[in-house]
C-alpha positions as CSV (number, residue, x, y, z in Angstrom):
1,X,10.6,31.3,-0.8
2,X,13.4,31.1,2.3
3,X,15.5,28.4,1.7
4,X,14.6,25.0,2.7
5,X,15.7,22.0,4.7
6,X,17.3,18.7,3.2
7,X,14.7,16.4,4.5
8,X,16.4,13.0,5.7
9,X,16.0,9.2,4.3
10,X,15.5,6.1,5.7
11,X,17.6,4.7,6.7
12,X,18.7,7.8,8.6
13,X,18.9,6.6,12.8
14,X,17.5,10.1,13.6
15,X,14.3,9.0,12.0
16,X,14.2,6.2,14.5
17,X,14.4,8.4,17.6
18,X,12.0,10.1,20.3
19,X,12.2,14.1,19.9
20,X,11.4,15.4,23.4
21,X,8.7,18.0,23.2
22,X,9.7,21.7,23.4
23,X,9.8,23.7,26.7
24,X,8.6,26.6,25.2
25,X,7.8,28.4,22.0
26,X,10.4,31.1,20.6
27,X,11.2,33.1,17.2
28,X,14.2,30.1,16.8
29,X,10.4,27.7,16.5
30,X,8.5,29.8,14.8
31,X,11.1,30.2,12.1
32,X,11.8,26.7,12.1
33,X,7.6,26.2,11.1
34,X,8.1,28.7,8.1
35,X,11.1,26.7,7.1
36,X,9.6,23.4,7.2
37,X,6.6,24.6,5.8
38,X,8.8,25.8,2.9
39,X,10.0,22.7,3.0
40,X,7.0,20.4,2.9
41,X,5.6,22.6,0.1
42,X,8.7,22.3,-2.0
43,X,8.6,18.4,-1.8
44,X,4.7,18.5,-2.7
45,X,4.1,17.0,0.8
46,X,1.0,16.8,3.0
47,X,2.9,16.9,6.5
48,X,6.5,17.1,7.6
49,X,8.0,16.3,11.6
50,X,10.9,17.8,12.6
51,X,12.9,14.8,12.7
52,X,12.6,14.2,9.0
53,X,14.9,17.1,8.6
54,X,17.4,15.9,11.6
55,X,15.9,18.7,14.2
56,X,14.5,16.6,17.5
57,X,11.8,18.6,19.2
58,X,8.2,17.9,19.0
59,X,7.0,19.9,15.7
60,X,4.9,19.1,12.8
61,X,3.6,21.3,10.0
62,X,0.6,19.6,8.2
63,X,-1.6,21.1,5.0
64,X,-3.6,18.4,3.4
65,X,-5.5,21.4,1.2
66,X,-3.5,20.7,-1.5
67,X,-5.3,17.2,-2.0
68,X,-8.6,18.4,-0.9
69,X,-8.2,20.8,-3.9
70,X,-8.6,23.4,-1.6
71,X,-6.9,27.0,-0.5
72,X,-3.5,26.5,1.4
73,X,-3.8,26.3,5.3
74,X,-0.7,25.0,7.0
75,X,-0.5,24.5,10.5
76,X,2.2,24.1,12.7
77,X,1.8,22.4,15.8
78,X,4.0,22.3,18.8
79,X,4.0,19.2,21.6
80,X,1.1,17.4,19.6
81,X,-0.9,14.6,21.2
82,X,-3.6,12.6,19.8
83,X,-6.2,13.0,23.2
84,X,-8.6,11.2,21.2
85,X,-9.2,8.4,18.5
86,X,-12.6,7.5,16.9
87,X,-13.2,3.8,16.6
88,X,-14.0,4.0,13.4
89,X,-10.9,2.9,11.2
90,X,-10.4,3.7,7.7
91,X,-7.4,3.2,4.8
92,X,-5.7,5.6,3.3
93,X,-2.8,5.6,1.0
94,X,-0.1,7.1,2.7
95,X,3.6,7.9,1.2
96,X,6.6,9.6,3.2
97,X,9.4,11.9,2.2
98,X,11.8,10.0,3.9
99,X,10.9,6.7,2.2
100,X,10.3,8.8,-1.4
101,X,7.9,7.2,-4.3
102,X,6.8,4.4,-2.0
103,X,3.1,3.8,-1.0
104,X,0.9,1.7,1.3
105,X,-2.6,1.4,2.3
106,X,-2.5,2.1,6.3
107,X,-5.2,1.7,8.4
108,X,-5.8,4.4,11.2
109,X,-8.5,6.0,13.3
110,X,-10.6,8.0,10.8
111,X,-10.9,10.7,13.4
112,X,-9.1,12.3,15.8
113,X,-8.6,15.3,18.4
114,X,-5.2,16.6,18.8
115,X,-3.8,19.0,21.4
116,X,-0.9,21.6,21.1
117,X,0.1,24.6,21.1
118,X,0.2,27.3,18.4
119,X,3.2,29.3,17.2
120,X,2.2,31.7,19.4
121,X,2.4,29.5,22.9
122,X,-1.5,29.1,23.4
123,X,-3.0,25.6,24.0
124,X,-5.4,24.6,20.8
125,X,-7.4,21.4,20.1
126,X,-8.1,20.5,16.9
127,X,-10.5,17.6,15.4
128,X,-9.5,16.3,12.2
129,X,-10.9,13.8,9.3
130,X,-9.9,11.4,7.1
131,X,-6.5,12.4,5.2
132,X,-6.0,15.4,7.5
133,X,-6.8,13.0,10.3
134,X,-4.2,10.2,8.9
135,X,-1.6,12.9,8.3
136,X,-2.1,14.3,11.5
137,X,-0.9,10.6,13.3
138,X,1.4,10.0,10.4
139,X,3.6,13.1,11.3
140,X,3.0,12.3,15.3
141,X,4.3,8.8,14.5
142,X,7.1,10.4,13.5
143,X,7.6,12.6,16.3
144,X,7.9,9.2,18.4
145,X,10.5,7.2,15.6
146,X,7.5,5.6,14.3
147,X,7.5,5.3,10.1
148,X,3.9,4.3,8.0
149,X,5.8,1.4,7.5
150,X,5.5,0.0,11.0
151,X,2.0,-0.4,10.4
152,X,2.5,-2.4,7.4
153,X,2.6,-6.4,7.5
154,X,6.2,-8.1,7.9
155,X,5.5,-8.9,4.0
156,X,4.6,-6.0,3.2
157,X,7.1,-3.9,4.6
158,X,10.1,-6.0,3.2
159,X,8.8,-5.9,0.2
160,X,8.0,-2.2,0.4
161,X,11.9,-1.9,1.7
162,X,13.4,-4.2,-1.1
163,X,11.6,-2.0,-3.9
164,X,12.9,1.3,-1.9
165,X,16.4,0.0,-1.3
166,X,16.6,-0.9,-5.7
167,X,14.9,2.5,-6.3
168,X,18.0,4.2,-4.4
169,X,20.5,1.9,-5.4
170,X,19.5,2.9,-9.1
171,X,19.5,6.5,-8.7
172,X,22.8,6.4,-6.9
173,X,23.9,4.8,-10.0
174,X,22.7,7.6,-12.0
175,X,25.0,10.0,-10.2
């Protein structure tokens, strides 16, 4: 395995901000896919965006095989979009590496189409499915400084964030 990008924490501001989409694709993209594909796989993640490991341009790896108990089959995307959403909403758990051990039922389209392009410059589409589909506008959310916990309740995501901010604050201590 290459080596691997440190993936950022909240409360990281790079998190927070809008990654402007790449003009075009080149090797420097390509081998920054393999690295955070690397990188995704090292954390046992589903799906990783670019700005989680402090690089803004519009790039997501996503590979929810693992979970599906299925053959590996990452994909990169460059410039996603979401061109369509099903009306049909559904809940899934959903975590994040940059808020680590912290999980929340999210509610999302169950379905949706995605456009970008492939490592290889050419325009794809892509219709995904329940946890693909949830990971798919999880890691675009990102793209847009948009964390699963926006989606949560006020309650919730306090809470969510007290819990967090005691889990760090006790693992710092353990340093």
């Amino acid at each position: 395995m290459t080596d691997i990008y440190q993936i950022l924490v909240h409360p990281d501001p790079i998190l927070r901000e809008v990654a402007p989409d790449a003009n075009k694709v080149t090797d420097e993209i390509r081998a920054q896919i393999a690295k955070m594909t690397d990188t995704m796989y090292a954390a046992e993640g589903i799906g990783l965006a670019a700005p989680q490991v402090g690089i803004l341009n519009r790039v997501i790896v996503v590979d929810t095989a693992r979970r599906e108990k299925a053959a590996p089959n990452p994909i990169g995307m460059i410039n996603p979009q979401v061109i369509w959403k099903s009306e049909e909403l559904w809940t899934c758990m959903e975590g994040c590496l940059s808020i680590p051990m912290q999980y929340a039922d999210v509610e999302r389209p169950k379905h949706c189409r995605v456009k970008y392009w492939d490592i290889n410059g050419k325009e794809q589409e892509l219709e995904v499915h329940g946890l693909a589909s949830s990971c798919v506008q999880h890691e675009i959310d990102h793209l847009n400084g948009v964390l699963f916990i926006d989606h949560l309740s006020r309650l919730k995501r306090t809470n969510l964030l007290k819990k967090y901010d005691k889990q760090q604050k006790e693992k710092g201590a353990m340093l």
